[in-house]
C-alpha positions as CSV (number, residue, x, y, z in Angstrom):
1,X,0.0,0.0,0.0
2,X,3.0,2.5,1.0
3,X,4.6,2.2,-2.6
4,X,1.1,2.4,-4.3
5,X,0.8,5.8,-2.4
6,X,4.5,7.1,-3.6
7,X,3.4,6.2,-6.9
8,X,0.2,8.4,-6.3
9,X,2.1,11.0,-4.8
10,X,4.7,11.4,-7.5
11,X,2.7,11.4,-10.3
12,X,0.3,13.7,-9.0
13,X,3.1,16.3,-8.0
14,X,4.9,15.5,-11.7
15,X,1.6,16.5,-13.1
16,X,1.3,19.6,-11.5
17,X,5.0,20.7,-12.4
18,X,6.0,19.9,-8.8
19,X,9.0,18.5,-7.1
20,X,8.5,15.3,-5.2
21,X,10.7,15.6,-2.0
22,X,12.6,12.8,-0.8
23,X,10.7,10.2,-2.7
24,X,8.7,8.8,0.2
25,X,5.7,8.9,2.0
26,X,5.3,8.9,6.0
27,X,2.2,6.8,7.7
28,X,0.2,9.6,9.6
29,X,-3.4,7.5,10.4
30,X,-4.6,4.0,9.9
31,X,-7.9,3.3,10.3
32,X,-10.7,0.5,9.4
33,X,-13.8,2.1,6.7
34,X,-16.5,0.5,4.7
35,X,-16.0,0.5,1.1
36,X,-19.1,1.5,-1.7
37,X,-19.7,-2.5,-1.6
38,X,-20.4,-1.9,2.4
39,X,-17.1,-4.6,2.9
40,X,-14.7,-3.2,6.0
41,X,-11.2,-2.2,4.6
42,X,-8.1,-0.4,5.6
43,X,-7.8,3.2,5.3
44,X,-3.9,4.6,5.4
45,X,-3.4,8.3,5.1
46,X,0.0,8.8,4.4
47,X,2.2,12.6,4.1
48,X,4.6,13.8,2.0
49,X,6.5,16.7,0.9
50,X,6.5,18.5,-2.3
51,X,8.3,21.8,-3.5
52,X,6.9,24.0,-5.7
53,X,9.8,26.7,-6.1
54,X,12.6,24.3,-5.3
55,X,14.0,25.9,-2.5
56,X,10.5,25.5,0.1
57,X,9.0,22.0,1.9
58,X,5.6,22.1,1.6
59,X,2.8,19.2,3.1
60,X,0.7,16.7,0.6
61,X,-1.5,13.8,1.4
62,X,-2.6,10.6,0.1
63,X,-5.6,8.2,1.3
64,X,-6.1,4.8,0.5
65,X,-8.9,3.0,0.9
66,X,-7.7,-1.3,1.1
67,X,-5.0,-0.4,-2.1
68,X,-7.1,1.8,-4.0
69,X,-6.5,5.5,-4.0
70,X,-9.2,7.4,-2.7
71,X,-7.6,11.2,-2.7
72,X,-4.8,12.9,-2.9
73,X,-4.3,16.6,-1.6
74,X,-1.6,18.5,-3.1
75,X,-2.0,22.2,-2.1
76,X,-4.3,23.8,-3.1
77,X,-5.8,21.3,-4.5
78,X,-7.7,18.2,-3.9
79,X,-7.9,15.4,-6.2
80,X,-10.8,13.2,-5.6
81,X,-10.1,9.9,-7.4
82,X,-13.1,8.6,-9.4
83,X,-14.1,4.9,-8.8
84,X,-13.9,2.7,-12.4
85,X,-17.6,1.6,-11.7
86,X,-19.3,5.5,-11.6
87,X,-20.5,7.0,-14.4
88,X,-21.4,10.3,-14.6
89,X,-24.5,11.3,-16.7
């Protein structure tokens, strides 16, 4: 789950034209949540550090949901990540 979260992390920073800092993430909160199917699963939050000038540290996040990526907050923004099985009309 921790290296499917880098991989979140740095391509989300990559997309934005940011620098992913020390190419980790740190466990901040593990929890247990129900999934859209109602099963319970683990939900990880992990931080991590991003510059977008090059010479600052600034705080991102990452949720997971079992090993599925349920959002990512890189200031200011907040990516909620879409499920495959919703469609939007």
């Amino acid at each position: 789950a921790r290296e499917i979260g880098i991989r979140a992390a740095r391509q989300a920073c990559g997309g934005e034209g940011l620098q992913f800092l020390d190419e980790t993430v740190a466990g901040q909160l593990l929890g247990l949540a129900r999934d859209d199917a109602g099963q319970l699963r683990l939900r990880r939050i992990y931080r991590f550090e991003y510059s977008d000038t090059g010479d600052n540290r600034r705080s991102g996040s990452v949720t997971l949901l079992g090993h599925d990526v349920e959002l990512l907050h890189v200031r200011p923004h907040l990516y909620v990540i879409p499920h495959p099985h919703e469609t939007h009309h």
